[in-house]
C-alpha positions as CSV (number, residue, x, y, z in Angstrom):
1,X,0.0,0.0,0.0
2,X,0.9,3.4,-1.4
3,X,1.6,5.9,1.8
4,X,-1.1,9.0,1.3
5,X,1.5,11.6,1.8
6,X,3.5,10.5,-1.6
7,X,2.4,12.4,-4.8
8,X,3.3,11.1,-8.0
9,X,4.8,12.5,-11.1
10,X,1.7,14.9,-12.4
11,X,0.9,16.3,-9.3
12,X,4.6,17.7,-8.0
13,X,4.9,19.8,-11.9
14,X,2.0,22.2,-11.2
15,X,3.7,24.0,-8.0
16,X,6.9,25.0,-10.4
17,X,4.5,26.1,-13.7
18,X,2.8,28.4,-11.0
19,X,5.5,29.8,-10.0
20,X,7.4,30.6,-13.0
21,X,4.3,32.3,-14.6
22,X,4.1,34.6,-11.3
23,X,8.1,35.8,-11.7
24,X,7.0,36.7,-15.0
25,X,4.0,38.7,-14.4
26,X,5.9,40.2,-11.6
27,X,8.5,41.3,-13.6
28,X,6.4,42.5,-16.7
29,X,4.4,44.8,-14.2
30,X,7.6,46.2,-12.3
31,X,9.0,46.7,-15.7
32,X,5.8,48.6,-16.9
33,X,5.9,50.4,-14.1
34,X,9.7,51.5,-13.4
35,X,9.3,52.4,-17.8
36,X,6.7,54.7,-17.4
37,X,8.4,56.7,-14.6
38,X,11.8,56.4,-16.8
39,X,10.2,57.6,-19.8
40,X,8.6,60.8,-18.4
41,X,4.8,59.5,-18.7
42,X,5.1,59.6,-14.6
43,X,5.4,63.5,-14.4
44,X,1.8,63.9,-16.5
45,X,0.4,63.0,-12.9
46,X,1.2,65.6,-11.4
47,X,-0.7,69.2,-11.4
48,X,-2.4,70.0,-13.8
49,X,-3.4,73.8,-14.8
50,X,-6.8,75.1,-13.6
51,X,-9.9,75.9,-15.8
52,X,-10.5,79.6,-16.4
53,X,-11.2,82.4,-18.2
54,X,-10.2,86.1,-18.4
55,X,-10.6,89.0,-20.5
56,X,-8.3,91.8,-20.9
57,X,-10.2,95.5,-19.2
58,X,-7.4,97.4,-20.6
59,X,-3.8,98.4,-21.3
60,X,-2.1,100.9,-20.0
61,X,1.8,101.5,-21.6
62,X,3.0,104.6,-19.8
63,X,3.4,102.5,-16.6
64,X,3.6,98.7,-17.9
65,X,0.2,97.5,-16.8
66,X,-2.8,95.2,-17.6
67,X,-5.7,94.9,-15.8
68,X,-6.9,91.3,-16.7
69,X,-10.7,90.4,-15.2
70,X,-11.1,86.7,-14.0
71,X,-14.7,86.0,-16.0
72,X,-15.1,82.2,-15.0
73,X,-14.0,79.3,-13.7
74,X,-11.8,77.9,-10.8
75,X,-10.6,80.0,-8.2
76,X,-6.6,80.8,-9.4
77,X,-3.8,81.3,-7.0
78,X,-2.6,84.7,-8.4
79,X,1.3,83.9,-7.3
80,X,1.6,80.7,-9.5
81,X,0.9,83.1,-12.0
82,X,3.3,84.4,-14.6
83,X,2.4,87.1,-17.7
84,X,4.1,86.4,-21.0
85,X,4.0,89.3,-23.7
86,X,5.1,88.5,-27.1
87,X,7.2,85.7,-25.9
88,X,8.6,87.7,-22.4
89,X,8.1,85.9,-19.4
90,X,7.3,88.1,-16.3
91,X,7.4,86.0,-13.1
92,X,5.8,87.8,-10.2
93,X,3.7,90.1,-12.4
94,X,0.5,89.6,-10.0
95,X,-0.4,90.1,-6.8
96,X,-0.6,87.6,-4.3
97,X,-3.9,86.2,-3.2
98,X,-6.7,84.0,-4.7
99,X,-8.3,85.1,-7.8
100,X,-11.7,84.6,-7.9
101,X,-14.4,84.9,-10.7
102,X,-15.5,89.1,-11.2
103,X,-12.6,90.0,-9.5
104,X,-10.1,92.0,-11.6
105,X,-5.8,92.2,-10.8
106,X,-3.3,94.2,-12.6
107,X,-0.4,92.6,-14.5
108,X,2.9,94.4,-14.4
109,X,5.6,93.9,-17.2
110,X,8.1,96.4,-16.0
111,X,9.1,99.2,-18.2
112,X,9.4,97.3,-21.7
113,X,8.0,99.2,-24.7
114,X,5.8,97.0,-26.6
115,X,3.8,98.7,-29.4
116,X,0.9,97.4,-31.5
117,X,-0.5,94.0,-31.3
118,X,1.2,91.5,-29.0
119,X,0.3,87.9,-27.5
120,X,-0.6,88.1,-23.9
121,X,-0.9,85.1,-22.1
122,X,-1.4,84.0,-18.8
123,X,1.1,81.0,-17.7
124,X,0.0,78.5,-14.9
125,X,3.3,78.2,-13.8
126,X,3.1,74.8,-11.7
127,X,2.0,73.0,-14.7
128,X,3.9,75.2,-17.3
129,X,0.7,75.6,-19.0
130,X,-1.1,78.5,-20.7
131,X,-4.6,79.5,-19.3
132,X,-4.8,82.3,-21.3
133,X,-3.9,84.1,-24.8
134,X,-5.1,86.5,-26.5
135,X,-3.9,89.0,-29.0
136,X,-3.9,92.6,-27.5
137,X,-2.9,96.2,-28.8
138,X,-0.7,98.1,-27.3
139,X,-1.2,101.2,-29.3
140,X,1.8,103.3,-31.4
């Protein structure tokens, strides 16, 4: 008589198939995983840029300032803010605060002279993104 704690052939095979096909899909994940990090796909997750709108109220050259008015939309932090003009990045250019729908702020781009129409955008500058552009005269 066969002793009941023996196995035969057959049954001692599954236990290494099972384990070799777990390695693997170990490994394949890990590897998907440590690849999309590598690659740069991993820093999409971070922030992204808020949803809102603005208009431009006006332009005022003599002392580098636009008064932008927040029509819609999320409520902005006004110092990750930055105001680009015709390709000129101004860090800093609005006050500090939240910036709620209504509510107007002043950009300020220092002393530069632009004339005539110019790209203004505002730049979300945690994300790196754009949240506004518009084309804006600057007079002659």
């Amino acid at each position: 008589m066969k002793p009941s704690n023996q196995s035969n052939a057959e049954d001692r095979a599954v236990s290494p198939v099972i384990g070799v096909i777990l390695m693997v899909a170990i490994t394949v994940i890990l590897a998907a995983v440590i690849g999309t990090f590598v690659l740069g796909l991993g820093d999409q997750l971070g922030e992204t840029a808020p949803q809102a709108s603005f208009t431009v109220e006006e332009v005022n050259s003599s002392n580098g300032n636009i008064t932008f008015v927040k029509t819609g939309g999320q409520t902005v932090a006004a110092g990750d803010l930055s105001l680009s003009i015709d390709g000129d990045l101004y860090e800093g250019a609005f006050p500090d605060g939240d910036w709620q729908s209504g509510q107007q702020k002043i950009g300020n781009y220092t002393d530069d002279a632009y004339t005539g129409e110019q790209t203004v955008r505002i730049i979300h500058d945690p994300s790196g993104s754009a949240i506004f552009e518009e084309s804006v005269d600057f007079g002659s």
